[in-house]
C-alpha positions in Angstrom: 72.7 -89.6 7.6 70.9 -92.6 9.4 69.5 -92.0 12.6 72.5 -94.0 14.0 74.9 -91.8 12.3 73.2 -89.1 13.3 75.1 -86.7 16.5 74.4 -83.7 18.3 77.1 -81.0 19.0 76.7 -80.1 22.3 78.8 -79.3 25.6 82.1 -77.9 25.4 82.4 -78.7 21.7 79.9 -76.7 20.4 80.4 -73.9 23.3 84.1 -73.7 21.5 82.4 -73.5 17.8 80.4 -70.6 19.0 83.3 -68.6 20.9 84.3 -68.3 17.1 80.9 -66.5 16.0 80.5 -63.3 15.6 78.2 -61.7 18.0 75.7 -60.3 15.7 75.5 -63.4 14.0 75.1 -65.7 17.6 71.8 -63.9 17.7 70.0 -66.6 15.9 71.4 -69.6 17.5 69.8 -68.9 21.0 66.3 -69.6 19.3 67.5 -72.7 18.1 67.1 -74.4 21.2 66.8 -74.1 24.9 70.5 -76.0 25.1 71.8 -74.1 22.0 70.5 -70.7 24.5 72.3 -71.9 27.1 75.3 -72.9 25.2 75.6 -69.2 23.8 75.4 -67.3 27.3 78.3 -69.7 28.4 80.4 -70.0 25.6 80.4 -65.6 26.0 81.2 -66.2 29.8 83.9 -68.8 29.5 85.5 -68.9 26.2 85.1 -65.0 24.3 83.5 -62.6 26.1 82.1 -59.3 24.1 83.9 -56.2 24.3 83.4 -52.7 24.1 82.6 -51.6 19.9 83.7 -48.3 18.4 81.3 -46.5 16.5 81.7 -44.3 13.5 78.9 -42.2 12.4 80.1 -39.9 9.0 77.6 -37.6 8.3 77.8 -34.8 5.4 79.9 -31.0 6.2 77.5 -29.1 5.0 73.5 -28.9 5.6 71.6 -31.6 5.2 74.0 -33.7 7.7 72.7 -36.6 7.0 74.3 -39.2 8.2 75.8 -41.6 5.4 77.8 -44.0 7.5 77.3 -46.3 10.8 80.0 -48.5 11.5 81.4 -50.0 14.4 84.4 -52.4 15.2 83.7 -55.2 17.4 86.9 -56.6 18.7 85.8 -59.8 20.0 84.8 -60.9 16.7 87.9 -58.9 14.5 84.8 -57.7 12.2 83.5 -54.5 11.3 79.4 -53.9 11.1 77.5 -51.9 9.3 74.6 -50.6 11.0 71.1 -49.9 8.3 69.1 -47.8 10.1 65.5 -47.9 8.5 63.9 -44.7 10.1 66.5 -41.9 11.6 64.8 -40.8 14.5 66.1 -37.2 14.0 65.8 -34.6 10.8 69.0 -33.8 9.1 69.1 -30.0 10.2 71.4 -29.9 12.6 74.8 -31.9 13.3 75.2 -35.0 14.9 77.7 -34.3 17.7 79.6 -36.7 20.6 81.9 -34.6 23.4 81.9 -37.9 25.1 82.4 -41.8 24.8 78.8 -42.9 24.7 76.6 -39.9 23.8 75.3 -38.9 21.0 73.4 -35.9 20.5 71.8 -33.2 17.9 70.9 -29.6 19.1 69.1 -27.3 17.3 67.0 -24.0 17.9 63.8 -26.0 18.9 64.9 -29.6 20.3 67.5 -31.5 22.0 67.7 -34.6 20.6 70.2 -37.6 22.6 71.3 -41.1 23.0 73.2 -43.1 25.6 72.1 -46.7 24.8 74.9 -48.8 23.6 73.0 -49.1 19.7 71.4 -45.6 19.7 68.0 -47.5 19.3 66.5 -45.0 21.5 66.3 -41.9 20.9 64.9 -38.8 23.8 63.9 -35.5 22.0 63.4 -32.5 24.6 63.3 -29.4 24.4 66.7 -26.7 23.6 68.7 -25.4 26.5 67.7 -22.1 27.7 70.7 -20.7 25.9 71.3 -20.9 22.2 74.9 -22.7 22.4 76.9 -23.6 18.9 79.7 -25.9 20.3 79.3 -27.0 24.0 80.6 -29.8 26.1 78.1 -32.2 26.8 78.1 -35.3 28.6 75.8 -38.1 30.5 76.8 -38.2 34.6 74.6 -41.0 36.2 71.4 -40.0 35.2 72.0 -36.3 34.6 72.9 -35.0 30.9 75.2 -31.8 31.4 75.6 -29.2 28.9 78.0 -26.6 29.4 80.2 -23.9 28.0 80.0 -23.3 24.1 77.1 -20.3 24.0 77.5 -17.5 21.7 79.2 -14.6 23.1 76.0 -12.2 22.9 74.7 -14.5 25.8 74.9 -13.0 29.1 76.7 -16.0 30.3 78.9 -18.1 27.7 79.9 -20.2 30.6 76.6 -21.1 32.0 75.7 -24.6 32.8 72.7 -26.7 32.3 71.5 -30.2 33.6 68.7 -32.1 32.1 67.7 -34.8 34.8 66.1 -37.8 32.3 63.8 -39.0 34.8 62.3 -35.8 35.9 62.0 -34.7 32.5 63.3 -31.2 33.0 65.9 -28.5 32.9 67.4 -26.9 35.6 70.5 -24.3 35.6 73.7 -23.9 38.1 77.0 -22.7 38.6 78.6 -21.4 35.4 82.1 -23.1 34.4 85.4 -21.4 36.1 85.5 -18.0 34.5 89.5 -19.3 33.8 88.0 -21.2 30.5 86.1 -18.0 28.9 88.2 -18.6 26.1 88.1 -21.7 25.8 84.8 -23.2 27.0 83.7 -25.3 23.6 84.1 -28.9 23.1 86.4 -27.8 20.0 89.2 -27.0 23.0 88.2 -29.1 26.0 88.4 -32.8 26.6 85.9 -34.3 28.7 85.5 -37.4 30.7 82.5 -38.6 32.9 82.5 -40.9 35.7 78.9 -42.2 37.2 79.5 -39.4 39.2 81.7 -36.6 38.2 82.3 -34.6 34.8 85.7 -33.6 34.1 87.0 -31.3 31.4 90.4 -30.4 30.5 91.7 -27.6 28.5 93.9 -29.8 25.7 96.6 -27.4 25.2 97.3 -26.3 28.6 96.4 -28.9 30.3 94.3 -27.1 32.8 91.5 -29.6 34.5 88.3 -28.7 36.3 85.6 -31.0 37.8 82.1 -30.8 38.4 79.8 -32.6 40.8 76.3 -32.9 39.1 75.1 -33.4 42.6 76.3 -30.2 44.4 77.0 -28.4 41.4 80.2 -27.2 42.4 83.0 -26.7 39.9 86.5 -27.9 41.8 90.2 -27.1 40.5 92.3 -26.3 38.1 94.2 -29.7 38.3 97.8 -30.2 37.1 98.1 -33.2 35.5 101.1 -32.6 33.6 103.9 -33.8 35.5 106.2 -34.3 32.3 107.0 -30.7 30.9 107.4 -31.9 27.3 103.9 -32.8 26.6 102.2 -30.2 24.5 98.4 -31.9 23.8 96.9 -33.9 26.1 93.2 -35.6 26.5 91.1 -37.2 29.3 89.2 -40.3 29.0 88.3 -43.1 31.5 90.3 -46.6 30.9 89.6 -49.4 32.9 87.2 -47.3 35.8 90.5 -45.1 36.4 90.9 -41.3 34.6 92.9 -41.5 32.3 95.5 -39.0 30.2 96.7 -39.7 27.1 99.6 -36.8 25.7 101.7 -36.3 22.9 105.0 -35.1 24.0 107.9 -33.0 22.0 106.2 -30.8 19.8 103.7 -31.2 16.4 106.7 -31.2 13.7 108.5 -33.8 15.8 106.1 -35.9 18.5 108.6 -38.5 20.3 106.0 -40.4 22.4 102.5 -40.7 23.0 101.8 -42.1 26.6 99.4 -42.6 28.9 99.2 -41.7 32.7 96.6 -42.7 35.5 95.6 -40.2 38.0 95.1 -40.8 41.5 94.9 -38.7 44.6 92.2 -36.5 45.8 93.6 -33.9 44.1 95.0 -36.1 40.9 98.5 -35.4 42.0 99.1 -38.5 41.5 99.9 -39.3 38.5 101.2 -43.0 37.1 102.4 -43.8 33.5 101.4 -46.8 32.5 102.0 -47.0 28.8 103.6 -45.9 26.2 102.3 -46.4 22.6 104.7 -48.3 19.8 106.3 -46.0 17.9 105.4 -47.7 14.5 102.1 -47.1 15.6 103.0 -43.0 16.8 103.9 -42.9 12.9 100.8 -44.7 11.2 98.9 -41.6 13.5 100.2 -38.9 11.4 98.8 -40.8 8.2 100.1 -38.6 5.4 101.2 -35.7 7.3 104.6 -35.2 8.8 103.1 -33.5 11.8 100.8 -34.7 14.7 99.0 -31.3 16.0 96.1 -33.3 18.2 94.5 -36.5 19.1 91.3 -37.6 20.3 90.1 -40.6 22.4 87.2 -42.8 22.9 87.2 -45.6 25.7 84.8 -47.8 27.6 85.6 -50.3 29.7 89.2 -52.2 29.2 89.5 -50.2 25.4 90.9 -47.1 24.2 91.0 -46.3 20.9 93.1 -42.7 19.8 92.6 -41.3 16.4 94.3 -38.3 14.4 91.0 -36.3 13.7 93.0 -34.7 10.4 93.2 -38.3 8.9 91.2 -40.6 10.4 91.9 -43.4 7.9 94.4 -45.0 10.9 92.8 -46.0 14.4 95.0 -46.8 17.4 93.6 -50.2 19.7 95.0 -50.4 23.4 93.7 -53.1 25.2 94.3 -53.3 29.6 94.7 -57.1 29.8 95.8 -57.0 33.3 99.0 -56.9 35.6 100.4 -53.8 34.4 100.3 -55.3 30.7 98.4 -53.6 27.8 97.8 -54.7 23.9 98.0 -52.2 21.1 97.1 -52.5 17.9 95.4 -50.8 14.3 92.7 -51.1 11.9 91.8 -49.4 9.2 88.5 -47.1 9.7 85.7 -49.0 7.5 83.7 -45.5 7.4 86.9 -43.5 5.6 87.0 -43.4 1.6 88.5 -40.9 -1.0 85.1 -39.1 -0.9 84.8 -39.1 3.3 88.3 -37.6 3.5 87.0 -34.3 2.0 83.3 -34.3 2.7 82.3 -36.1 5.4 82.6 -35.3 9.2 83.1 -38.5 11.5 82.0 -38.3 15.2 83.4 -42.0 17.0 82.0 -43.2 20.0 82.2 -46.3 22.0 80.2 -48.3 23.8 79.9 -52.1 25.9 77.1 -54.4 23.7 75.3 -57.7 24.6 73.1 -59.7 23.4 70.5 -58.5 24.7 71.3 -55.0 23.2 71.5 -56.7 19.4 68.3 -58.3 20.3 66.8 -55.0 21.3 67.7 -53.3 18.0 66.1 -55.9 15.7 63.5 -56.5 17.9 62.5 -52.7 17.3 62.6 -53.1 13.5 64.5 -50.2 12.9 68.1 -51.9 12.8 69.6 -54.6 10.8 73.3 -55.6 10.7 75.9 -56.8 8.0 79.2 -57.7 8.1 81.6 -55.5 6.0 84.1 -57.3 3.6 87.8 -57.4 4.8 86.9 -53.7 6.7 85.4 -52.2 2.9 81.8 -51.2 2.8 80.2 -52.1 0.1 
């Protein structure tokens, strides 16, 4: 082209070119220049703003766990990513584990090893719990990482509670979980939600709901939230800054409904249903099974997404998009394959990422993205 010929996209036009980018890939064009920079930042605040990606991490059953699969859906874009991580910051010995939307963790016998950045580029490795604990709750309040419940049963207290503050750099214990959840006290049977302030945990199959204030460290309930008798499995997340429950109602040969309630009240007697999911999509759930026996939920900000942890091959999208109204939707889980089904383990998590947070990850050299093909890794 002449110079004469020659025209720079810029302004609105090439703000509405980049809304159709995907983010990992809008990286680049903020070094291209400083209007291309600005053009970037704006057309995410104007025209397609990120939103909240689900992670899947698949790591082997059986020892070593390595981890052989990190995915994650990013809505904005309709895409999946694959995540290449160059150095795992953690051995293989123990199980990579999530009892909560954002962090990931690995306990063993000599370290405790966790993760709360959006991209899991960093990595804190302290050392274990006081008490040797198989399968406990644990969950990031403010700036305080709880773990609680799941100890072995030849431990003076299975209930016992402990809090790691991240900026003092130490352990401290408190007041051991209601003595109501003995039986129960393992993330394999509770459902657990954090606020910046408060940890809830809710038995799934009763329903039973305790809270704990990192702050006091006081326990408070048990909490009824089941105001409709025919729910039979329930879960706790937090949607859109509200708690959140998400049941299956009927029973697990026949579930009739899957909906979802907002609590309110100081007590969380109050209790609003504000949607119900599509039945075509209550069927996809089950996968190949004509029975639903559980369900489990990840959300962060304006997303939930509900998966059937005994086929995991279907995942369930709602999106809040204001006024009462709410957008579901599926996709097919990039991490699941003929050989995943039988011997891989998949932990999901989910998480808000920027720019800035891509930029982080390469910038540490430990982190490079590709885009999967039609949701298949290659």
């Amino acid at each position: 082209m002449t110079n004469e010929e020659e025209a720079e996209i810029r302004g609105d036009v090439l703000e509405s070119i980049l809304c159709l980018v995907p983010l990992i890939n809008l990286l680049p064009a903020t070094h291209v220049s400083k209007s291309w920079n600005h053009a970037v930042f704006s057309s995410l605040r104007h025209f397609n703003r990120p939103k909240p990606w689900l992670f899947v991490h698949s790591h082997n059953s059986r020892p070593p766990y390595s981890t052989v699969v990190a995915v994650a859906y990013d809505p904005r874009s309709n895409i999946w990513v694959r995540l290449h991580t160059q150095n795992p910051p953690f051995d293989f010995a123990s199980v990579l584990r999530s009892s909560n939307s954002t962090l990931l963790y690995v306990l063993s016998l000599s370290k405790f090893s966790f993760s709360f950045d959006p991209l899991h580029v960093t990595w804190h490795h302290v050392d274990p719990p006081l008490l040797w604990r198989t399968d406990p709750i644990v969950a990031m309040v403010g700036r305080r990482v709880i773990v609680a419940g799941g100890a072995c049963y030849f431990e003076d207290d299975p209930l016992s509670v402990e809090i790691y503050d991240v900026d003092a750099g130490r352990w401290d214990t408190c007041e051991s979980m209601p003595a109501i959840l003995r039986d129960s006290a393992a993330s394999t049977w509770l459902s657990v939600a954090a606020s910046s302030e408060t940890l809830f945990v809710m038995e799934q199959h009763s329903g039973s709901t305790y809270s704990f204030d990192p702050s006091s460290r006081i326990w408070s309930g048990p909490f009824n939230f089941r105001h409709d008798r025919n729910i039979f499995f329930s879960v706790i997340g937090i949607f859109g800054d509200k708690l959140t429950m998400v049941g299956l109602l009927g029973n697990s040969e026949n579930v009739g409904e899957i909906k979802v309630w907002e609590l309110k009240g100081e007590r969380f007697d109050a209790c609003k249903e504000i949607a119900v999911m599509p039945k075509e999509l209550v069927e996809k759930l089950k996968g190949e099974h004509a029975s639903l026996n559980s369900i489990k939920m990840c959300s962060m900000g304006d997303f939930m997404y509900i998966h059937n942890p005994q086929d995991p091959e279907e995942l369930v999208m709602c999106e809040f998009v204001g006024e009462g109204l709410f957008r579901w939707g599926s996709l097919k889980n990039a991490a699941v394959n003929d050989r995943s089904r039988v011997a891989e383990k998949m932990v999901l998590t989910c998480a808000d990422v920027r720019l800035g947070d891509l930029g982080k990850a390469v910038g540490s050299g430990n982190v490079r993205f590709s885009i999967a093909n039609d949701g298949i890794l290659q």
